[in-house]
C-alpha positions in Angstrom: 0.0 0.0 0.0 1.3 3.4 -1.2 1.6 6.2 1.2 -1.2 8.1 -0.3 -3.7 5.6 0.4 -2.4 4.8 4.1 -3.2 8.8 4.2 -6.3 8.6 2.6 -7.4 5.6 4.5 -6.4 7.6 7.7 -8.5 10.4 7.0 -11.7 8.5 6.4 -11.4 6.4 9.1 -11.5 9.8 11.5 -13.6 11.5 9.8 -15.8 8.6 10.3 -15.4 8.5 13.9 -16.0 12.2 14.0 -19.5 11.4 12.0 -20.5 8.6 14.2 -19.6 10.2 17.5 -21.1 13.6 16.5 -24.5 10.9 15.7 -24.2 9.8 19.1 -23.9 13.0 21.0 -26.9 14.3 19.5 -28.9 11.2 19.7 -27.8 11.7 23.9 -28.2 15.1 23.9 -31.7 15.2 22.2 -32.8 11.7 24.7 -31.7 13.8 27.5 -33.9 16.7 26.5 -36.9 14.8 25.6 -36.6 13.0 28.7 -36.2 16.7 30.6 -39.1 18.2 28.7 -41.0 15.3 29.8 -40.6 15.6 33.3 -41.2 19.1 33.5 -44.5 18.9 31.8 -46.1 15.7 33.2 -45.6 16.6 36.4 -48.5 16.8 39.4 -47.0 18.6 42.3 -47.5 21.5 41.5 -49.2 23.2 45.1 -45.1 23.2 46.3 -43.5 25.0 43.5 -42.3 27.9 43.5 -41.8 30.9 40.6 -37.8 29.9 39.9 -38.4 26.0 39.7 -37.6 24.7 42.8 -39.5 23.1 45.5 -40.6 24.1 48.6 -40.4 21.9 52.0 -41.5 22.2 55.7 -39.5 20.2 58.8 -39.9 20.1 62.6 -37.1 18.9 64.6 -36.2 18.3 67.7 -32.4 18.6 67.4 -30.1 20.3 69.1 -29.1 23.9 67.9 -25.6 23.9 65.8 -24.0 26.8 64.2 -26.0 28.8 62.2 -23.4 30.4 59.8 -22.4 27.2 59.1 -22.8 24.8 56.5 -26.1 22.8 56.4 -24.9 19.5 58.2 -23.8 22.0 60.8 -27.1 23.7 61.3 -27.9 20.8 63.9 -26.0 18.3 66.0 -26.9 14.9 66.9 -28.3 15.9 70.3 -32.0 14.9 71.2 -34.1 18.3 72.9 -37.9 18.9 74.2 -39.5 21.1 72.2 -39.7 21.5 68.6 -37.9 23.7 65.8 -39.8 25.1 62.8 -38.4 25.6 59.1 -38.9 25.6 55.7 -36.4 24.5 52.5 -36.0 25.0 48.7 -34.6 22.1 46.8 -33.9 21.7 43.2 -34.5 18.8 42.0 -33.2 17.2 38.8 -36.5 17.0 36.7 -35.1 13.3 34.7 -34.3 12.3 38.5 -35.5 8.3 38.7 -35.0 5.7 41.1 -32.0 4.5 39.5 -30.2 7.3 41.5 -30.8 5.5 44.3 -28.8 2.8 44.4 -26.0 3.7 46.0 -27.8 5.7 49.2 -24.1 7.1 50.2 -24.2 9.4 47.2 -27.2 11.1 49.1 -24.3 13.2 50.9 -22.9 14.2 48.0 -26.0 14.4 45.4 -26.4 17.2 42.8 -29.6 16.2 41.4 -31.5 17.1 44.3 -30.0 20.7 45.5 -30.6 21.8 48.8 -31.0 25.8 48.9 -32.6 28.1 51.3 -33.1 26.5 54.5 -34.6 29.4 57.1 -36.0 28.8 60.4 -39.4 29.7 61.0 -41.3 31.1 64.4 -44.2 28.5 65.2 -46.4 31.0 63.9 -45.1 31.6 60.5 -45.0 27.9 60.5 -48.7 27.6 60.9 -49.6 30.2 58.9 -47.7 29.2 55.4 -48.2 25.9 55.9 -52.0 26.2 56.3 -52.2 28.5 52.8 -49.6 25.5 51.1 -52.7 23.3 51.9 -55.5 25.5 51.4 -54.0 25.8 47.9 -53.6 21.7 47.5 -56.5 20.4 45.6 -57.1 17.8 48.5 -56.5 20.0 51.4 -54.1 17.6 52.1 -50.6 17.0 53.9 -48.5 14.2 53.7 -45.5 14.4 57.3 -42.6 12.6 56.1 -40.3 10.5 59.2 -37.1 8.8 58.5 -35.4 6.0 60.4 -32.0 5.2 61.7 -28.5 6.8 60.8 -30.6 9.9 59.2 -28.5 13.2 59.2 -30.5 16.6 58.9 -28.8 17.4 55.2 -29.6 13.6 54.2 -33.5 13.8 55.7 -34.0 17.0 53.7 -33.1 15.2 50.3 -34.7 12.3 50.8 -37.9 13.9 51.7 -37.5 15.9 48.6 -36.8 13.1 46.4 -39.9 10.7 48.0 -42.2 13.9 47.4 -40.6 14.1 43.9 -41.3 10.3 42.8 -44.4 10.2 44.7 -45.2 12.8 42.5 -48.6 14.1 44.5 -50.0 17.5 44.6 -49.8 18.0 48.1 -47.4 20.2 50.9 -44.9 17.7 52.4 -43.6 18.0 56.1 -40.8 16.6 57.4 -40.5 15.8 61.4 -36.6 15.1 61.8 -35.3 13.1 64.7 -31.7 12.5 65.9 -31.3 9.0 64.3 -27.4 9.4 63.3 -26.1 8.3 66.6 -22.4 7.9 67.3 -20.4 4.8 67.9 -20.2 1.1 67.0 -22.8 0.1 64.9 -24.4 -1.7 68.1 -23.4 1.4 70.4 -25.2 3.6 67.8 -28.2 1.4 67.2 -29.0 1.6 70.4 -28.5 4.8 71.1 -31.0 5.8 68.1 -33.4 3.4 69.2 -33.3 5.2 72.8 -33.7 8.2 70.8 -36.7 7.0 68.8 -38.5 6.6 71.6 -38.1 9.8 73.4 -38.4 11.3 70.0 -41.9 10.0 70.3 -42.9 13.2 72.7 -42.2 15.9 70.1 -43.9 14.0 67.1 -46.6 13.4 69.2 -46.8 17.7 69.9 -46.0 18.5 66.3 -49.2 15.6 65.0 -51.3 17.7 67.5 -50.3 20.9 66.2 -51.0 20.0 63.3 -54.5 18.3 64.1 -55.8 20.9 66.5 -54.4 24.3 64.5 -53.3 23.8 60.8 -56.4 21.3 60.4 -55.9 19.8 56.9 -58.7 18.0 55.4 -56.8 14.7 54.7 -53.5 14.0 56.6 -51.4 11.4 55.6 -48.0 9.7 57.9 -45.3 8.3 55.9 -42.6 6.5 58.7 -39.4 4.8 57.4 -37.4 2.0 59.0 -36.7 3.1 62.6 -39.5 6.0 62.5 -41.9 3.8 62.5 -40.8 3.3 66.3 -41.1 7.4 66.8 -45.0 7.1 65.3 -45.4 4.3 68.1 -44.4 6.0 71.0 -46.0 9.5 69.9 -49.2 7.7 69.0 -49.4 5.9 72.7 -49.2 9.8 73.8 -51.8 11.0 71.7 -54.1 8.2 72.8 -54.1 10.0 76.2 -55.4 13.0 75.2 -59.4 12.9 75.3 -60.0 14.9 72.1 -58.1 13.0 70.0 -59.0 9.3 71.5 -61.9 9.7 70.3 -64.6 7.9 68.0 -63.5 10.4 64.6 -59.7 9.6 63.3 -57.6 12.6 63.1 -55.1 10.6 60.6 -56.6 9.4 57.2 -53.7 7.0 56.5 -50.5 6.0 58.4 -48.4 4.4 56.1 -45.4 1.9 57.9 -42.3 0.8 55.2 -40.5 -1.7 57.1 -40.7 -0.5 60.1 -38.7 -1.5 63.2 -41.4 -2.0 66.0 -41.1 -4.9 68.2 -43.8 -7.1 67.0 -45.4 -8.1 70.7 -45.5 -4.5 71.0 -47.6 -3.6 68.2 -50.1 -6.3 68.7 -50.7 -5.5 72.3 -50.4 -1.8 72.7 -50.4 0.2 69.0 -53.5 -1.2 67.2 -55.6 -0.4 69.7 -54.4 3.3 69.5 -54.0 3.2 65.8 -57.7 2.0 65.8 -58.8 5.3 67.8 -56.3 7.8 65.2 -56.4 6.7 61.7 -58.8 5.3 59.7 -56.4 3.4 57.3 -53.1 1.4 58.4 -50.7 0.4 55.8 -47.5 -1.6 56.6 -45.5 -2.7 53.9 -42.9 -5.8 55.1 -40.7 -8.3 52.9 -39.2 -11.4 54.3 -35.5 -10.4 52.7 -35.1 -7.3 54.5 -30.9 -8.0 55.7 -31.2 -4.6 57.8 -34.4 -5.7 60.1 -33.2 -9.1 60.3 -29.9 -7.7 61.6 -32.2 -5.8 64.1 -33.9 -8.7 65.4 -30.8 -10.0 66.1 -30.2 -7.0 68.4 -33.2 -6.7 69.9 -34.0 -10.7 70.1 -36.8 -10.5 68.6 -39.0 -10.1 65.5 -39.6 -6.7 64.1 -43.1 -5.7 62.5 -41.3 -4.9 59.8 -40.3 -9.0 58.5 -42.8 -10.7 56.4 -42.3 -14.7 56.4 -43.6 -14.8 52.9 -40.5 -15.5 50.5 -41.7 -15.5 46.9 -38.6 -17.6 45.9 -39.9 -20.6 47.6 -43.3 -20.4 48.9 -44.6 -23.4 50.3 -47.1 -24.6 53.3 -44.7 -24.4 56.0 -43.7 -20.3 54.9 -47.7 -19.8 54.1 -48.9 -21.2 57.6 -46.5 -18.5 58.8 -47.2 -15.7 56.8 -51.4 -16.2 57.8 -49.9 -16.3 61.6 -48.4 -12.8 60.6 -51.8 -11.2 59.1 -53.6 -12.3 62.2 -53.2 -8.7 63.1 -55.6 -8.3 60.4 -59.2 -8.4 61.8 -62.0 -10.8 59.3 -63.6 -7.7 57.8 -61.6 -4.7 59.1 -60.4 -2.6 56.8 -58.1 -0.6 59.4 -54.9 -2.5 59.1 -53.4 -3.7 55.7 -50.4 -5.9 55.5 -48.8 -5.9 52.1 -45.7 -8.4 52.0 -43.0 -6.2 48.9 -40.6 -9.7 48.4 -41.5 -10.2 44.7 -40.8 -6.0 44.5 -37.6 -6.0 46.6 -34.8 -5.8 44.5 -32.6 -3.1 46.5 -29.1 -4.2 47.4 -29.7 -4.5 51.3 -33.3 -5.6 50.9 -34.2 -2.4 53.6 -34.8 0.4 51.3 -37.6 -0.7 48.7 -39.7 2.4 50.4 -36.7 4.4 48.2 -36.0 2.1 45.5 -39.1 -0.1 44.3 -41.6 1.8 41.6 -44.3 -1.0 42.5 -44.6 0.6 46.0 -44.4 4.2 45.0 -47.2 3.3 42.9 -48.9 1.0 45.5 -48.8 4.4 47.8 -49.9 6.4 45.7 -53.1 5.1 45.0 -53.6 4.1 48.4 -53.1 8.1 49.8 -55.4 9.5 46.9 -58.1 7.2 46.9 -60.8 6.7 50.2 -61.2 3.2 49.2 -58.9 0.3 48.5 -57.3 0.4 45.7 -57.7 -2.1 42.9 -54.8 -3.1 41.3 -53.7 -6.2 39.3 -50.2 -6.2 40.8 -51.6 -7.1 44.6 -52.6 -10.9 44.7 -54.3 -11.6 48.4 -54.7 -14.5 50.3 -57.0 -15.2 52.5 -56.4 -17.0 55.6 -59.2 -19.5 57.1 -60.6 -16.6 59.4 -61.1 -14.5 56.4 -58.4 -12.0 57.1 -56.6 -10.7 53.3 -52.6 -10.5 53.3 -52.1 -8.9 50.7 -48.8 -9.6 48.6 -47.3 -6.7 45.8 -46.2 -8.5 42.3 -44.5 -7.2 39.5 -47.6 -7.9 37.2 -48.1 -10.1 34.4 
């Protein structure tokens, strides 16, 4: 071959690369902006944003005071006190943002997609007051409170409430209540040291629900609780029960919804149904039997957590099903109040603990179950019925 042709050969072979990656980029570039368009214009929660894009967020928390002029995982410490804080946050939030950036939940500390940006404290007055016109101007009248679980920072429980708001995608005001769940120490000093925590934290949830209840006064309220928090809505629940106006025979809570949540299970049988019988009308608790984190908890604890399901779609057979029916005995024949719904066939996140983060199936599951009064029919939840008539109910990935 000449030295022309090794030339010419050369040349055509860049500019073919240059053709074929120029193809490429725009076929990326144009994906990317039809995906971003997209988002922006199929999107329902509209009642939180505000005029530049972003998003606006409410929290109460009951964490100590940090430095002010500092950065945001500075603005509180780790320290539990009575009484509660009131604020309000802006995030920006990547519109094509999916549950795909999810999977690794470390890079929630260092996450541009969802932006953080003016966090401000509020007097429990201005607190009140915007967050009663956010839900006068919901089409429900509605607020969903948002609580997280065990290892939560402040800068973390801000993004993720901003991010479960975002995929939840529903027009309503979200509040989160923040709790000092990033203890220090061993994992085993520090588990237990949140779990202490939990509890007490139950006290302020418990004043910030009756704040909310007595003052605000949203048509429908809704109670998300993660993990650990579902130990905080516990405790504050066994306070409210005491108080005469809210023990009542009307529910102040429309729906508490439970995502694997660490509650000793003798515990909830004996003490929280009954009070989550007087408070809401509707209790969901989603479980799964592969959940590594709560099994490491019962380990702890020695003993079961509410949040384990015995129901392991892998291999289901008599033994696992006798088990599972033992489990939805908390289900009453003919009660609609409590509704177990077992997420293995959904669970596909890497410790088998945050599908409440990860799995569309229950996003979607939640969704219909906050908007509509009834339950909701849907061809990916197959029940069965144990011999006393209760329904377990158990979330597929559809046909």
């Amino acid at each position: 071959m000449t030295r022309t042709k090794r030339r010419l050969l050369i040349v055509a072979a860049l500019a073919l690369l240059v053709v074929v990656g120029s193809y490429v980029a725009f076929q990326m570039s144009t994906r990317g902006a039809l995906l971003r368009a997209e988002a922006f214009l199929f999107r329902r929660m509209q009642v939180t944003r505000l005029e530049g894009g972003a998003f606006r967020f409410y929290y109460v928390t009951n964490r100590g005071l940090g430095t002010r002029d500092g950065t945001l995982a500075r603005r509180f410490n780790n320290q539990r006190e009575e009484g509660l804080r009131f604020g309000s946050y802006d995030a920006d939030i990547e519109p094509s943002l999916g549950l795909s950036g999810l999977f690794d939940p470390n890079k929630w500390f260092r996450n541009d997609e969802v932006d953080i940006g003016d966090e401000r404290e509020l007097s429990r007055a201005q607190f009140v007051g915007e967050l009663q016109g956010s839900i006068d101007s919901a089409p429900l009248k509605s607020l969903l409170v948002v609580v997280h679980g065990y290892r939560e920072q402040f800068p973390s429980a801000l993004r993720k409430t901003a991010f479960v708001s975002h995929v939840l995608d529903l027009n309503t005001p979200v509040l989160l209540f923040d709790w000092p769940g990033d203890q220090p120490g061993t994992p085993m000093v520090a588990y237990r040291r949140a779990f202490e925590v939990a509890e007490a934290s139950g006290t302020e949830l418990a004043q910030t629900l009756a704040l909310i209840i007595r003052e605000i006064r949203p048509e429908r309220l809704w109670l998300l609780a993660n993990s650990m928090g579902g130990l905080v809505v516990a405790d504050a629940f066994g306070l409210l029960y005491q108080e005469a106006d809210l023990a009542d025979l009307q529910a102040e809570l429309e729906n508490v919804v439970l995502m694997a949540p660490d509650v000793d299970l003798e515990e909830f049988d004996s003490q929280f149904k009954r009070e989550i019988s007087a408070l809401t009308e509707n209790l969901t608790v989603y479980v799964s039997s592969n959940d590594r984190a709560l099994l490491a908890s019962r380990i702890v604890n020695r003993g079961r957590r509410r949040g384990e399901s015995t129901l392991d779609s892998r291999d289901i057979n008599q033994e696992q099903l006798e088990e599972a029916i033992r489990v939805a005995e908390l289900v009453d024949p003919g009660s609609e109040l409590i509704t177990l719904v077992d997420v293995t066939p959904v669970n596909r996140t890497l410790n088998f603990h945050n599908f409440y983060l990860e799995s569309p199936e229950v996003f979607n599951d939640l969704y219909l179950r906050l908007v509509n009064s009834d339950q909701p029919r849907s061809r990916a939840l197959y029940p069965i019925q144990d011999r006393k008539g209760s329904i377990y109910w158990v979330l597929t990935r559809g046909r």
